[in-house]
C-alpha positions in Angstrom: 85.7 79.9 111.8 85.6 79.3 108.2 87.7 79.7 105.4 86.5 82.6 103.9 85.5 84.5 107.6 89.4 83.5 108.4 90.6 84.8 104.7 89.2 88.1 105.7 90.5 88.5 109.1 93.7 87.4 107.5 93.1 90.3 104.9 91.8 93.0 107.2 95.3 92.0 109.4 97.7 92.6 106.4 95.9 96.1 105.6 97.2 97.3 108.7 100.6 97.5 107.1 99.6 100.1 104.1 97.0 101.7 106.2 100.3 102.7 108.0 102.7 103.5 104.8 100.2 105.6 104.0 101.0 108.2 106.2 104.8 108.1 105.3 104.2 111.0 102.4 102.7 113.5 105.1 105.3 112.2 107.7 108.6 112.5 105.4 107.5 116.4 104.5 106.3 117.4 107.8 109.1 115.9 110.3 112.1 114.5 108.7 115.2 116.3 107.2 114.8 117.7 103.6 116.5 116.1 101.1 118.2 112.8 103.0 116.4 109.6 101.5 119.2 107.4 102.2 119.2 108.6 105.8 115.7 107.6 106.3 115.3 104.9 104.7 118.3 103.3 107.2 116.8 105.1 110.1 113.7 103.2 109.2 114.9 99.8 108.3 117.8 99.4 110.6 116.6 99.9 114.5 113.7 98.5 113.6 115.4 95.2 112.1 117.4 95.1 115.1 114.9 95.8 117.5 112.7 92.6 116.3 116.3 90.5 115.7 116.5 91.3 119.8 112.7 90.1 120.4 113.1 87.0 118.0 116.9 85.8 119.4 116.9 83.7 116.2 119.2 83.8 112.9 118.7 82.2 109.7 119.3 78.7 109.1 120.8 77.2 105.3 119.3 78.9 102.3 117.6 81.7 104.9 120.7 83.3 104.8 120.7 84.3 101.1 116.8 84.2 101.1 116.6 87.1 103.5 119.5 88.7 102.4 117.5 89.2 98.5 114.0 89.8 100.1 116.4 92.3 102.5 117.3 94.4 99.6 114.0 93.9 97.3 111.7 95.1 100.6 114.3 97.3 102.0 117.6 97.9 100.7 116.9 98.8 97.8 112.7 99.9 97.8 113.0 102.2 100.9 115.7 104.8 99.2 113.7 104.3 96.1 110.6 105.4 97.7 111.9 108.1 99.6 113.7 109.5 96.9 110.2 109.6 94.9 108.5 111.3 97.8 110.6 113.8 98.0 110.2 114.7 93.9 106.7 113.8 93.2 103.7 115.1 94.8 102.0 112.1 96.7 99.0 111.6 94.1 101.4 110.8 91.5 103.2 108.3 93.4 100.4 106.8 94.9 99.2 106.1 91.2 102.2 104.7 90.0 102.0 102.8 93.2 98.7 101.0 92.7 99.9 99.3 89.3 101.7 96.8 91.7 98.5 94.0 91.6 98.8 94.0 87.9 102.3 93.4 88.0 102.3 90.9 91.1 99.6 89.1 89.0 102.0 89.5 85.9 105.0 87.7 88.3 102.5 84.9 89.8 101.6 83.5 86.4 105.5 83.4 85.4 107.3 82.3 88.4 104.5 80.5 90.3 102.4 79.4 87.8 99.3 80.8 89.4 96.5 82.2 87.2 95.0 85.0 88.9 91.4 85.1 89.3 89.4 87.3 86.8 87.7 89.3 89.5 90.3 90.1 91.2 92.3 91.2 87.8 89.3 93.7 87.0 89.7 94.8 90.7 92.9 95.7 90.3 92.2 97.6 86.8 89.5 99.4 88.6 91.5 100.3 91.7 94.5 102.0 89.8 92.1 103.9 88.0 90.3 104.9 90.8 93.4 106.0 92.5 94.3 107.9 89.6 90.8 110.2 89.9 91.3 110.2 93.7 95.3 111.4 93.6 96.2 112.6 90.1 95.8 116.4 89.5 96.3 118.6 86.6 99.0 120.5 88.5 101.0 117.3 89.1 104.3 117.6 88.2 105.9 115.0 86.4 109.4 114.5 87.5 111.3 111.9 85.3 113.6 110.7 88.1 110.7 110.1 90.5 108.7 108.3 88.1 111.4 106.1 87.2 112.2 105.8 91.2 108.4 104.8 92.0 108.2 102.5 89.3 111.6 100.3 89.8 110.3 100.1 93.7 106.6 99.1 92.9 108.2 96.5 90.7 110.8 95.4 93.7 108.2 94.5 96.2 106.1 93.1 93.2 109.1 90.7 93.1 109.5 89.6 96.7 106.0 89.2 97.2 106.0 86.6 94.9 109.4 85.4 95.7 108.4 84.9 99.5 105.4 83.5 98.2 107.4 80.7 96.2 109.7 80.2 99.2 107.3 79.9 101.9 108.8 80.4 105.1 110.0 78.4 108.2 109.7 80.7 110.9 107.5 83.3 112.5 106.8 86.5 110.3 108.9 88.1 113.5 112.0 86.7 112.7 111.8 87.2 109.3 111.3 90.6 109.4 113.8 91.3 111.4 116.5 89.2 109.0 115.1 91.2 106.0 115.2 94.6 107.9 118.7 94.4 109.0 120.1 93.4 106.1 118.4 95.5 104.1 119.4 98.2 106.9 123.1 97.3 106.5 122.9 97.3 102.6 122.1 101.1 102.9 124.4 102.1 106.2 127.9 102.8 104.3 126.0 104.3 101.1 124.2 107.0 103.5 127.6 107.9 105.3 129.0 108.5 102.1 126.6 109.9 100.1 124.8 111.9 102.8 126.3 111.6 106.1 124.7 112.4 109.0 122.9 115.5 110.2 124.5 117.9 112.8 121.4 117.5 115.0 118.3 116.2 114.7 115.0 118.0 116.1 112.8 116.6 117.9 110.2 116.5 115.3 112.9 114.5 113.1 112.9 112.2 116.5 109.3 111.8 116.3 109.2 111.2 112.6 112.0 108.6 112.7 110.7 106.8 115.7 106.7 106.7 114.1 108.2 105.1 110.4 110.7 102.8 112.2 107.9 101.5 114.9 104.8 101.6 113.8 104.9 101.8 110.1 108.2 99.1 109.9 108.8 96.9 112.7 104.6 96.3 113.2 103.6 97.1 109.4 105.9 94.7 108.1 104.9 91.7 110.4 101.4 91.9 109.8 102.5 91.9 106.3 104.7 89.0 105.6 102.3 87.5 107.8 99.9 88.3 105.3 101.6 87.7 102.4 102.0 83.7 104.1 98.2 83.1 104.5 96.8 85.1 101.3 96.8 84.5 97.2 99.4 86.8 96.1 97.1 89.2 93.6 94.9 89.4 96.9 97.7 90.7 99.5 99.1 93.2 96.9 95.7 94.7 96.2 95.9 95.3 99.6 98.4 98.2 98.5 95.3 100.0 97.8 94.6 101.1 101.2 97.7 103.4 101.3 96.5 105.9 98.6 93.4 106.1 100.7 94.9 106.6 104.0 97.3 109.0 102.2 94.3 111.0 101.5 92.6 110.9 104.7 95.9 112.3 106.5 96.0 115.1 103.6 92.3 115.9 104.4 92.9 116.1 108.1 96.1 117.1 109.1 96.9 119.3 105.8 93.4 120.4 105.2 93.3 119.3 101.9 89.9 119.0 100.1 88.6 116.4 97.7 86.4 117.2 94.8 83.5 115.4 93.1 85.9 113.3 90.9 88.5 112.8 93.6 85.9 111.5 95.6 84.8 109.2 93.3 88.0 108.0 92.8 88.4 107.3 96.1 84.8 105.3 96.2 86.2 103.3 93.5 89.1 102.2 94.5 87.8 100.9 98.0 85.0 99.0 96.6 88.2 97.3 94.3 89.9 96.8 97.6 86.7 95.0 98.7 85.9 93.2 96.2 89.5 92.1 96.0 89.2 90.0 99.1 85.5 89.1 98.6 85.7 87.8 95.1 89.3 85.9 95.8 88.8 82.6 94.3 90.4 80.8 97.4 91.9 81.5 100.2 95.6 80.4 100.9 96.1 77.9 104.1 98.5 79.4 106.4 101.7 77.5 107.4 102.0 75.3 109.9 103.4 77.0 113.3 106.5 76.1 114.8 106.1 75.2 119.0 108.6 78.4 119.4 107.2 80.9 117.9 106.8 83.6 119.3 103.6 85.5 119.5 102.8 88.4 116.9 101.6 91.1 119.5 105.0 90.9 120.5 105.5 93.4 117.8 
């Protein structure tokens, strides 16, 4: 296989992972509690961590410990309440716009902490895809609520941060195990907070069951291996444009399961902002090498 054939597998891998978090708007207002962001975002990130801690049987080892514990609370601790806190006072397209600045500041991060000059391209993809999410998502009766703007934007810039943060680190163990370190702790970060702040619910329903179980499983513990996985093999610009696939998916569940329609410009938007998600990978200057393996690793479809 070559190098760019295997960069685009790699790509088409990690866009898994926002293929799925695009589906969390529709799943947070149609199946879990009203109002709780702290309770789902621990219900997401803490079975989930410990499920994969129980698959890997592995703990962190010297400067892992703190590593995980700040990618923890960049990628979950902190960015999950943040995010569900947003959905919950912005209408998706709004967030979803705010959301798809993160290339632009990932490429900001790259050339400060990693010294790493984005490729042009790829910057003009990224222009292209936040305006073209902004066309497909952005209404005129979007509301503007200051706290959710301010929510979305601190948690775009978070995983802006660890993405380039894991990419300076690197890792030394399968994307597995580090999930599961980063999960957890950011899981535990979040426990005592939601108990006080929120508590629990008397009952949940079995659509909250549903709900819970979809986020933590599929769009957690699998998303966010194929994603540090990603984030391991790719230029960090290129994974983050990646982002772009959520809006999209966002608005094929709206379209299907709310019957939502898209207008000319909408759908123009949404043209645009594939063809930057395309010609994010296509046009990357070069593909990263992925790390060497370690003989124990366990195998990713053990996700």
């Amino acid at each position: 296989m070559t190098p760019r054939a295997r960069h685009l597998g790699d790509a088409a891998l990690a866009a898994l992972a926002p293929a799925s978090w695009g589906t969390t708007y529709v799943t947070t207002t149609t199946l879990l509690p009203p109002d709780r962001p702290l309770l789902a975002a621990t219900l997401r990130a803490l079975p989930a961590g410990l499920v994969l801690l129980a698959l890997t049987r592995r703990l962190p080892k010297g400067a892992w410990w703190w590593r995980s514990a700040v990618l923890g609370m960049l990628n979950f601790g902190a960015f999950f309440p943040l995010i569900f806190f947003a959905a919950y006072r912005l209408p998706g397209g709004v967030a979803a716009t705010i959301g798809s600045v993160q290339p632009l500041v990932v490429a900001l991060l790259s050339l400060l902490v990693l010294r790493v000059r984005p490729a042009r391209a790829v910057l003009l993809a990224a222009i292209a895809g936040t305006g073209g999410v902004a066309l497909l998502t952005l209404t005129a009766e979007a509301r503007l609520d200051p706290l959710g703007i301010a929510a979305m934007l601190t948690a775009t810039s978070l995983m802006a941060t660890a993405i380039v943060l894991a990419k300076k680190w690197g890792r030394h163990e399968s994307p597995l195990a580090l999930t599961g370190w980063q999960l957890t702790a950011g899981g535990l970060a979040i426990a005592p907070l939601t108990l006080a702040v929120e508590g629990v619910p008397p009952a949940f329903t079995g659509e909250n069951l549903l709900g819970f179980g979809y986020l933590g499983l599929v769009g957690t513990a699998v998303a966010y291996v194929l994603w540090f996985r990603g984030i391991d093999r790719l230029a960090p610009t290129s994974v983050s444009l990646l982002g772009l696939t959520n809006p999209l998916v966002a608005t094929i569940a709206g379209l299907t399961i709310l019957g939502q329609t898209l207008t000319l410009g909408q759908a123009t938007g949404f043209t645009i902002a594939l063809a930057a998600l395309v010609a994010g990978q296509v046009l990357a200057r070069k593909p990263a090498p992925p790390a060497p393996e370690t003989e124990a690793e366990p195998r990713l479809t053990a996700a």
